[in-house]
N, C-alpha and C positions, 0 to 999 in steps of 0.2 A: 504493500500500500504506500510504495514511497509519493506517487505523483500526490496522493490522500495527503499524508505527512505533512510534502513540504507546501501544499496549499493552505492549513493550518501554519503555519512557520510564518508564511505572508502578510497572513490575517494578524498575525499579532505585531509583526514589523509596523504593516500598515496604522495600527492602533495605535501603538506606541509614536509613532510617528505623527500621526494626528494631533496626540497627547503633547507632544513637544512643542510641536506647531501651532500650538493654539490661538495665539496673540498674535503671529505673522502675519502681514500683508503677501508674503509669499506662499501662504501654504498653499494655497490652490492647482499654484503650480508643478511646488515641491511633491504633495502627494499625488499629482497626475505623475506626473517624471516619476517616482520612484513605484506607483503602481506597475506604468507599462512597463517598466524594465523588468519586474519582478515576472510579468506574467511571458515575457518576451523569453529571460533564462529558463521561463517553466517550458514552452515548446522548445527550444533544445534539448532539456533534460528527458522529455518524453518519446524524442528521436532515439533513445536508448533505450530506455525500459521495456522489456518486456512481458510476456505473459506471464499472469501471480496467481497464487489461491488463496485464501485465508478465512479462517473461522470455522475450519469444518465442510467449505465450499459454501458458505452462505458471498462468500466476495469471489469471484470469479473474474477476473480481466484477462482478456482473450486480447490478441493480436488488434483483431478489427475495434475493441473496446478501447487499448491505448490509444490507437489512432483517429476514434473519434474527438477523444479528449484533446489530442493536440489540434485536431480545428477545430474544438469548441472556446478552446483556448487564444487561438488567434481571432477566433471572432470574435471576444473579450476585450482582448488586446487592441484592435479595430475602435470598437466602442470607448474603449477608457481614454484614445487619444483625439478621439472626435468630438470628446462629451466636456476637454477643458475650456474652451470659448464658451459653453454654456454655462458652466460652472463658476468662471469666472464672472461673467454679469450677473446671472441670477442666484445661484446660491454659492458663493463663497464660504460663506460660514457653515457648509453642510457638507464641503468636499471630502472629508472623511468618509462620513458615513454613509455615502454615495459608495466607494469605492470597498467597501468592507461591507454593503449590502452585496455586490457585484460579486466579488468574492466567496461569499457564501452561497450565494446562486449557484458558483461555479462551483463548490467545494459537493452542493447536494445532486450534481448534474453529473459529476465523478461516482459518486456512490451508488446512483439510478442507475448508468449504466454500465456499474461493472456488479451488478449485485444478482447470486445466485440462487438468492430465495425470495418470493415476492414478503418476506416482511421487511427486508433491509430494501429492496427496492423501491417500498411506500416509505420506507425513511428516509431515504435520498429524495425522493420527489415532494416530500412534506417541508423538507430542508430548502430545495430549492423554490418553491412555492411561497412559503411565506415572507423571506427575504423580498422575490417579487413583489408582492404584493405592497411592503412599504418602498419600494421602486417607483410603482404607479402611482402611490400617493406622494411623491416628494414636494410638488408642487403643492402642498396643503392648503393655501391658501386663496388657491385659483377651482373656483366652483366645479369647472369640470373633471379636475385631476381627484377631487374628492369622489367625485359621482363615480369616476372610472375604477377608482381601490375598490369603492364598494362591490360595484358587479363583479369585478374577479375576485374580491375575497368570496362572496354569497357562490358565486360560479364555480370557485378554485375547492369551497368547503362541500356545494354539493356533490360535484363531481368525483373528490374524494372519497363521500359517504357512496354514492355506488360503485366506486371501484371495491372499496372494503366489502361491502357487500357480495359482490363478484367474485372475491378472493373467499368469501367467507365459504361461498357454495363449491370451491375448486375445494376448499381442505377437507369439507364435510364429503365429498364424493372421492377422495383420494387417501384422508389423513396425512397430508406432507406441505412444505411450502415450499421445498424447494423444486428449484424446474426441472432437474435428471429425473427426480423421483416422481416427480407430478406426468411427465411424461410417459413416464415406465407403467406406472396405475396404468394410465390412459389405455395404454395401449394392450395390456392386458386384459383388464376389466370391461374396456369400453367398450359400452350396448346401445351408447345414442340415449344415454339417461338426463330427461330434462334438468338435473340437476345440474351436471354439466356443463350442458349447453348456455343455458342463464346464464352460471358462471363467466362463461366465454363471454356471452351477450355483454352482461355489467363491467365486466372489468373494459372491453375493448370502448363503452361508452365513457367509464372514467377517463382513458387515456385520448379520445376522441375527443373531448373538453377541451384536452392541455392542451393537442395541435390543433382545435379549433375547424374540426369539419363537419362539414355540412351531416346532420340537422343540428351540431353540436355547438354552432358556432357565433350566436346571435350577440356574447356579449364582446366580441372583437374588437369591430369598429368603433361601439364606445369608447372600452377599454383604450383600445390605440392611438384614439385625438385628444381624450383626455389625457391621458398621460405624457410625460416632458418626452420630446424628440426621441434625446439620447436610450431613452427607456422603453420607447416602442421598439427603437432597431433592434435592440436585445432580445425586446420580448419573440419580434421576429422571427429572429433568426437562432441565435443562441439557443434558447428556451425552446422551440419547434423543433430544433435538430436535435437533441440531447431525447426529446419524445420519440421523436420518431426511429433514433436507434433504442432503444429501448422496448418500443414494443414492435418490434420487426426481431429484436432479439427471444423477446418472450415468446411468441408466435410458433417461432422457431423449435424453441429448446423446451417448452412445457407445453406448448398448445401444436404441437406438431400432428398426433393422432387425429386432430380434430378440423385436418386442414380443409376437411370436403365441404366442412359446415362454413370456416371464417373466411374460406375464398370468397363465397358469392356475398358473403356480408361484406368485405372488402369490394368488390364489383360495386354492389351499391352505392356505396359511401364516393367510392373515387368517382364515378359519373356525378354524382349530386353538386359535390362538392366543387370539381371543376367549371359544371356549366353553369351553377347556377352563382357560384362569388363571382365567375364572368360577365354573368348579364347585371349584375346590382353595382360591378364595379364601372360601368358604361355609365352609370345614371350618378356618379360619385363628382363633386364640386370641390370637394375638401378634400385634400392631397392627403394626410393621414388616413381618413376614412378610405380613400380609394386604393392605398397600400395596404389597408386591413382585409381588402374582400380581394388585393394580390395576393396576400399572404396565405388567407385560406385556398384558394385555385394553384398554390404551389403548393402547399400541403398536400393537395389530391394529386398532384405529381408525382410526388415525395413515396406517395402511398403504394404509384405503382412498382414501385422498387420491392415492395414487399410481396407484392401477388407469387412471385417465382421463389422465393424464400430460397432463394440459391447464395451461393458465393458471388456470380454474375450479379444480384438484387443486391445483398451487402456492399457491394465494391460502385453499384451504381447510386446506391443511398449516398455512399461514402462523399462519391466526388459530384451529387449532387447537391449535397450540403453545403461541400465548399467552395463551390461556387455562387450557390446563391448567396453566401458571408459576403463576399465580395459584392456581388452585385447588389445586393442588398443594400449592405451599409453605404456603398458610394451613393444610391439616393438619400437614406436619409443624412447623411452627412450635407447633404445640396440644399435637401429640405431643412434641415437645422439654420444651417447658414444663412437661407433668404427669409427663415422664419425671425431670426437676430436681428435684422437687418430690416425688416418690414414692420416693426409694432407686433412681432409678436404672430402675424398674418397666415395662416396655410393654408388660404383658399388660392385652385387651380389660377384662377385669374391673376393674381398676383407676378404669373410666369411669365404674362402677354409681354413681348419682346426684350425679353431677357438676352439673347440674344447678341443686342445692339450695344447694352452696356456691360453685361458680363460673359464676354464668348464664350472663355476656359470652361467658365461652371457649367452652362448651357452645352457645351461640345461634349464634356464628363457625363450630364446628366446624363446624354441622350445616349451614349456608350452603354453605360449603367441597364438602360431601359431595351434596349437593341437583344442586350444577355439578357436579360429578365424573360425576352419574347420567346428568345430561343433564334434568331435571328445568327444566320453566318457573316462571319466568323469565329463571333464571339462564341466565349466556354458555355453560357448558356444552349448553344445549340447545340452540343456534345452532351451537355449535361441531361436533353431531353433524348437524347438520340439513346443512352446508355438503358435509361429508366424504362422507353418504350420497348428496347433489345430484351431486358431483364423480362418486363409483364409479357412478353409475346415469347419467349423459352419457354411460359406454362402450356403452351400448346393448344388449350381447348377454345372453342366458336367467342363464348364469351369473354375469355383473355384477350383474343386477336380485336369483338367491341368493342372495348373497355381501348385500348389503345388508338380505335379509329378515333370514337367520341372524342379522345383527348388530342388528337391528331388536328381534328376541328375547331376544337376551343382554342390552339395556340395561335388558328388566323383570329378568332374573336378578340381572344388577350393583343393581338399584336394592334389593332384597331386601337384599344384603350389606352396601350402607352403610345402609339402617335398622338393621341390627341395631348399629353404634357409636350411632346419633341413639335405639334404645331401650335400652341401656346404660345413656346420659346420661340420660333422661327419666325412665323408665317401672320399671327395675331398680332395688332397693332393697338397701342394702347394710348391716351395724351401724358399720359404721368407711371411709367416704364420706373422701374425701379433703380433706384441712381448705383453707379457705377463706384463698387467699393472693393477691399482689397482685404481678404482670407487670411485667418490667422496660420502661424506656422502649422499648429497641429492640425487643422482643418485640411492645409493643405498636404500632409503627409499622409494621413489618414487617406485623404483623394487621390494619392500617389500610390498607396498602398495596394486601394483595390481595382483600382484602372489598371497597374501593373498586372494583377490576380485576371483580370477581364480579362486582357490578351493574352496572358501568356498560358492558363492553362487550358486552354482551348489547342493552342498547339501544341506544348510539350508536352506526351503521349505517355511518357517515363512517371509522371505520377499518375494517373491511372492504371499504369504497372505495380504501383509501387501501393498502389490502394487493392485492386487482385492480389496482391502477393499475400497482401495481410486483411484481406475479407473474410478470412477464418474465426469463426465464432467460438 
């Protein structure tokens, strides 16, 4: 458990750090700077680590489990140096506890998916949840940052009570929590007993919540404008990747016997999810809201990585994740920025020729949204192209549907980020938003994942390197 260890180790540098810091006019800075450095040595250190067990097998980290951590880890790293210009005007006085919530998000996102009995697994997701949840609320004193804590806390606590629930009926039909053994029952015992199956049903609705799909997902778009910039890209991306390996691993290794059942519940869910955040996010005005019903339509992407529960699905999850960190965080990075800069402003209108006073940002954004589409060259289009390989390996009529449908949606989706790339271009406005100039972190942060847009779309060598280690 060292990556576990030394992110505790962090947490308390971070603290003490804080602690010292209290009176400075530089802390904001100082613990942005010694955050990302900290979390920058942690993806080094996890280039090394490999496969652990501990507790009896209740901790389990597999290959593909270190290697999610290390891009969940840079997608962290992303956010904590894109979040100091915010930090810096609006809450100074809170940049600690911003960075040591973030932290512990990240500490319960380790745990979630390296955990090999679903009770440590709801401890890790309980860890990382509640953390979130004063995340969303940091803005406490802006009406809707309140509204938005509330609905994921009420969201985050229901959603919980029926995973527990879920798990309750997997232990009473098995007596085990762990997945070898929950497997093993299965596959012995199993007569297609309702008990079971509910089980199945609840828990995959708990974890349906966390990534927010369709019918599971209504409190998102709240959730996501209310909440400070920096804290939706998170919730994003971070937060939806670290779900999504997680219960693609569970599926796997406990719910394996029962794949005949959760395939077509899978089926369901990805067409819902995809066509229908597509058509609500057509109808979207407010930039945040219109990347909450993106976020859910790339969750239903995300999903078909799991239909094939292969190595090929692991290794497409992998490097679908990390690309959309990238492409993710470089919009809202764009969006924070013109939000800084506007009063505070994220209506789409605010973009109208953008353009003419800020090319760089507007030329990024549009890069940003191009990968989002799935558009060549960018990695996003690799990224879809892996995920559709993966779901069409399961072979059968409605695998190969389930892949047209979304085959479909990605001209739909590609419609709705032209309309931010004609905003920027092509809309002409009297009072265009004046021509200002990026902090350095802003601007490295949009270096970071512009770099990520291009280049892993062509170097082929980590996709290899994500296959090599898709072993569960």
């Amino acid at each position: 458990m060292i990556p576990e260890a030394i992110l505790v180790l962090m947490l308390l540098i971070v603290f003490f750090a804080d602690f010292c810091l209290h009176k400075s006019e530089r802390k904001t800075g100082v613990l942005g700077k010694l955050t990302a450095a900290l979390l920058l040595c942690q993806t080094i250190m996890l280039t090394t680590v490999g496969p652990a067990e501990a507790f009896g097998g209740m901790y389990v980290a597999g290959q593909a489990a270190q290697v999610m951590k290390l891009i969940l880890t840079f997608g962290a790293f992303i956010v904590v140096v894109m979040a100091e210009p915010w930090l810096e005007r609006e809450a100074s006085k809170y940049a600690g506890e911003f960075h040591l919530l973030v932290l512990s998000t990240l500490l319960g996102m380790y745990v979630m998916m390296s955990s090999g009995s679903f009770l440590l697994f709801f401890l890790g997701l309980e860890t990382a949840s509640v953390p979130l949840a004063c995340l969303v609320a940091f803005d406490k004193f802006k009406k809707k940052s309140a509204e938005a804590a509330a609905k994921y806390i009420l969201v985050a606590t229901f959603s919980s009570g029926v995973m527990l629930y879920g798990i309750s009926f997997i232990y009473a039909q098995t007596g085990t929590l762990y997945f070898d053994d929950v497997a093993e029952a299965l596959s012995v015992n199993f007569t297609a007993s309702p008990l079971s199956i509910m089980g199945l049903v609840f828990f995959f609705s708990g974890l349906g919540f966390k990534l927010s799909l369709v019918p599971f997902h209504f409190w998102t778009a709240d959730t996501y404008e209310g909440a400070p910039t920096p804290v939706t890209g998170y919730l994003s991306v971070v937060s939806k990747g670290a779900a999504a390996f997680a219960l693609m691993t569970i599926l796997i290794k406990a719910f394996g016997p029962m794949m005949q059942y959760y395939e077509y519940l899978l089926y369901i869910v990805i067409v819902l999810s995809i066509t229908i955040a597509n058509l609500f996010a057509i109808r979207q005005s407010e930039l945040k809201r219109f990347m909450a019903f993106s976020s859910i339509s790339q969750a239903g992407y995300i999903m078909l990585a799991v239909i094939g529960a292969s190595e090929t699905g692991m290794a497409a999850l992998m490097y679908y994740v990390l690309v959309y960190v990238v492409a993710n965080m470089a919009v809202f990075t764009v969006i924070s920025t013109v939000e800084q800069n506007n009063s505070g402003t994220t209506l789409m209108s605010s973009y109208n020729g953008l353009y003419q006073t800020n090319p760089k940002l507007a030329f990024l954004m549009t890069l940003a949204l191009f990968s989002l589409a799935g558009i060549p060259p960018f990695a996003g289009m690799f990224s879809k192209f892996f995920v559709f390989m993966a779901a069409a390996e399961q072979g059968s009529f409605w695998a190969y549907f389930v892949v047209f449908v979304a085959l479909v949606n990605t001209v739909v989706s590609l419609y709705y980020y032209l309309l931010i790339v004609k905003a920027m271009y092509i809309k002409q406005t009297d009072t265009p938003l004046p021509t200002f100039r990026t902090e350095l972190s802003t601007r490295t942060a949009l270096a970071i994942c512009t770099l990520g847009i291009a280049l892993f779309g062509i170097c082929s060598c980590i996709y290899d390197w994500l296959f090599a280690a898709s072993a569960i």
